[in-house]
N, C-alpha and C positions, 0 to 999 in steps of 0.2 A: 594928918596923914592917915590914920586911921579909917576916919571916914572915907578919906578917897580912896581907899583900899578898898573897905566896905561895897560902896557903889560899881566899883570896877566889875568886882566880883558878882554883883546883882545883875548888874546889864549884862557881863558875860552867860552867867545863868537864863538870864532872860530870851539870847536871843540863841543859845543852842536849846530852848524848849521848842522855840519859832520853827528851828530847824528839824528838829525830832518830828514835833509834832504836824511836821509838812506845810507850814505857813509861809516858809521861806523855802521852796521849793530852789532844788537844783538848776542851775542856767540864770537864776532870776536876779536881778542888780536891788542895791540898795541903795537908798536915798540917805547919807550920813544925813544932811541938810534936815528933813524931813523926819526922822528917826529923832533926831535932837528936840524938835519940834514935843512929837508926839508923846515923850517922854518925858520932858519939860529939864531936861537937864544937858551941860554941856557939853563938847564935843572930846572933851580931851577923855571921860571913861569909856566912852563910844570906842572912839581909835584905839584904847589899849585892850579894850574886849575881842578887837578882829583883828589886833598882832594877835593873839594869845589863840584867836578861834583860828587864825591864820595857820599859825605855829602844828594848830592842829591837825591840820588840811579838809575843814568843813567851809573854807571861805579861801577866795585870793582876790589879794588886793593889788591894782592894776591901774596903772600911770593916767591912763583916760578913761578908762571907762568905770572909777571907784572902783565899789566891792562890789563882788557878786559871788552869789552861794557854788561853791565847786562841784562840778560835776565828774564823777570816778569814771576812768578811762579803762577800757579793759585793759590797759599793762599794768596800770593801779592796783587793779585789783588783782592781779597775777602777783604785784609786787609785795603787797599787804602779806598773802598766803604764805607767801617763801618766808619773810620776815618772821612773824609770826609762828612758823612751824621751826624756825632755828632758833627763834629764843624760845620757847615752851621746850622743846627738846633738848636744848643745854641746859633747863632749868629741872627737868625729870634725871636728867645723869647726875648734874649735883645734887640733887637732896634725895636719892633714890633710896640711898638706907637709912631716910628719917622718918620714910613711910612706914606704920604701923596698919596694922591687923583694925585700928579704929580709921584710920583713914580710908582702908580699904570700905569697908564698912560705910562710912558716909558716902563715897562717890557710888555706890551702889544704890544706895538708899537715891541717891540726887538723880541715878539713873532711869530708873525706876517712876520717880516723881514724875520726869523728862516724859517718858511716856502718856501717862495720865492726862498732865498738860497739854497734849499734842494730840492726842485724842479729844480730849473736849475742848478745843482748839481755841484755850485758854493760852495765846501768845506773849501776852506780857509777860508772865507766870514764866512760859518758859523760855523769854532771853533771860530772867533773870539767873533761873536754874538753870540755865547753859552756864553764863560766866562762874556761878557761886559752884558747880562742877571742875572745873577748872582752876578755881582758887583753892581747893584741896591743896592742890599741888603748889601750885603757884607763890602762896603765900608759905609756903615753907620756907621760900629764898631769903637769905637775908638782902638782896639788890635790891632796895626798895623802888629804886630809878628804874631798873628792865621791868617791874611790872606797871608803873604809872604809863611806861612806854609803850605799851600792848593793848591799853585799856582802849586808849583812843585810835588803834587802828580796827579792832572791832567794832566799836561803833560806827565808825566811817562806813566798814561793810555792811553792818547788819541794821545802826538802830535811828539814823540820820537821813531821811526820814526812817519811822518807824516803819517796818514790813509786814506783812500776813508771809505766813510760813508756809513752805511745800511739804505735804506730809512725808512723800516720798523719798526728798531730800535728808530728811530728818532723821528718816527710821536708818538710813544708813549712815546716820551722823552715830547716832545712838548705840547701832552695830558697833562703830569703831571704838565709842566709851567700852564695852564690852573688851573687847579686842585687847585695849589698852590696861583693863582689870586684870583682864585674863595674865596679861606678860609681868605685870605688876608681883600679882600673886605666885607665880611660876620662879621670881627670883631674876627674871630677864631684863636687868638693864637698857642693854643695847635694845634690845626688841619692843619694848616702852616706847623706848625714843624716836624708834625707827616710826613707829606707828604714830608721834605724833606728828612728826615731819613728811614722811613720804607718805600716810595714808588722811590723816585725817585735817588735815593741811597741805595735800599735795595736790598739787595746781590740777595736772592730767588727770587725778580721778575725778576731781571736783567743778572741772571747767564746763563741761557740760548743762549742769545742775546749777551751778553760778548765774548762768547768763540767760537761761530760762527763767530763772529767779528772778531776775529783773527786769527780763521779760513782763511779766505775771506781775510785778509790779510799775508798768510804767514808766520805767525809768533802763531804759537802756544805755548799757556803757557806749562811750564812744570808741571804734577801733583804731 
C-alpha cells in the first residue's frame, strides 16, 4: 500500500512539473495509453494523479475525448479572484490581533525583496516571495483545509504554466502590500480586509492587467 501510495504521489508530482513547466500545454489531450508506456508503469497511478490533478482544476477529464490539460476561462479567472479575496480576508479579521510588531516586520522585509526581484526580473524568486508574503498572515490560521484550498487556485492563475511577469502589474500589486501594512499598522481591521478583497483581489481593478497578462503570455482566456 505504501508503495502505491508512493508512486501515485511521483506521477502526480511528475505531471504538474509537465504542467508548470509548459510541456503539457493548455487545450493539449493526453495519451493515458501512451503515458503508461513511457513511464513504464500501470494505469491505475496514472488515473488517480488526474482525479487528484482533476480535483485541482489543471486537467479535465472527459467521456471521449480522455484527458486534456484545462484551459482557464475568463469567468474562471474572475471566479478564482472573488474566492481567493473572501477567504484571505476572512482570514486577516480572524487572526488580526495575532499580528505582532514582528510580522509587521517580515511582510515589509518580503515587500521589499518583492521589489528587487522584479527589478532584476528574477521571477521565480518572486512567485515565491509573493506567496511566502502572504503566508505571514495566512499561516496564522489554525484552518489548515482554507489554506491547502487557496494554494491551488494561485497556481492555476499564476504558475501552471509558469509566467514572465508584467512589471507594471506588479508595482501595483506591491502598492497594495503597502496599503495593506499600512491598515495593519494603523490598528484597521476592517480596512485590512477590505484591501484584500476589494483592492488587491478585486476582479474590476485587476481585470484589465489579468487578461493583458495572458495576453503577453500566449495563453488567452476563453470568454
Amino acid at each position: 500500500m505504501l508503495n502505491v501510495i508512493s508512486l501515485r504521489e511521483q506521477v502526480y508530482q511528475y505531471l504538474r512539473n509537465k504542467i508548470q513547466a509548459g510541456e503539457l500545454r493548455p487545450g493539449s489531450s493526453i495519451n493515458l495509453d501512451g503515458l503508461s508506456k513511457e513511464l513504464a508503469i500501470s494505469k491505475t497511478p496514472l488515473k488517480e494523479a488526474f482525479i487528484k490533478l482533476e480535483a485541482e482544476g489543471f486537467v479535465e477529464i472527459l467521456s471521449r475525448r480522455g484527458i486534456v490539460v484545462k484551459k482557464l476561462t475568463h469567468q474562471e479567472i474572475k471566479d478564482y479572484y472573488e474566492i481567493i479575496g473572501s477567504l484571505e480576508s476572512s482570514v486577516i479579521l480572524s487572526v488580526f490581533d495575532q499580528l505582532t510588531k514582528d510580522h509587521i516586520s517580515a511582510m515589509k522585509r518580503c515587500n521589499d525583496q518583492l521589489l528587487k526581484s522584479l527589478e532584476a526580473s528574477a521571477f521565480d524568486e518572486y512567485y515565491q516571495l509573493n506567496l511566502d508574503f502572504h503566508d505571514i498572515f495566512l499561516n496564522l490560521s489554525p484552518n489548515t483545509t482554507l489554506r491547502k484550498f487557496i494554494m491551488p487556485f494561485k497556481q492555476r492563475l499564476y504558475d501552471f504554466p509558469r509566467r514572465q511577469y508584467w512589471k507594471e502589474w506588479e508595482l501595483l500589486n506591491l502598492e497594495e502590500h503597502s496599503k495593506f501594512i499600512d491598515n495593519i499598522e494603523n490598528g484597521d481591521r476592517e480596512g485590512a480586509a477590505g484591501i484584500l478583497k476589494e483592492e488587491h483581489w478585486g476582479w474590476k481593478t485587476h481585470e484589465p492587467y489579468f487578461l493583458r497578462f495572458y495576453e503577453l503570455n500566449h495563453a488567452n482566456p476563453e470568454t
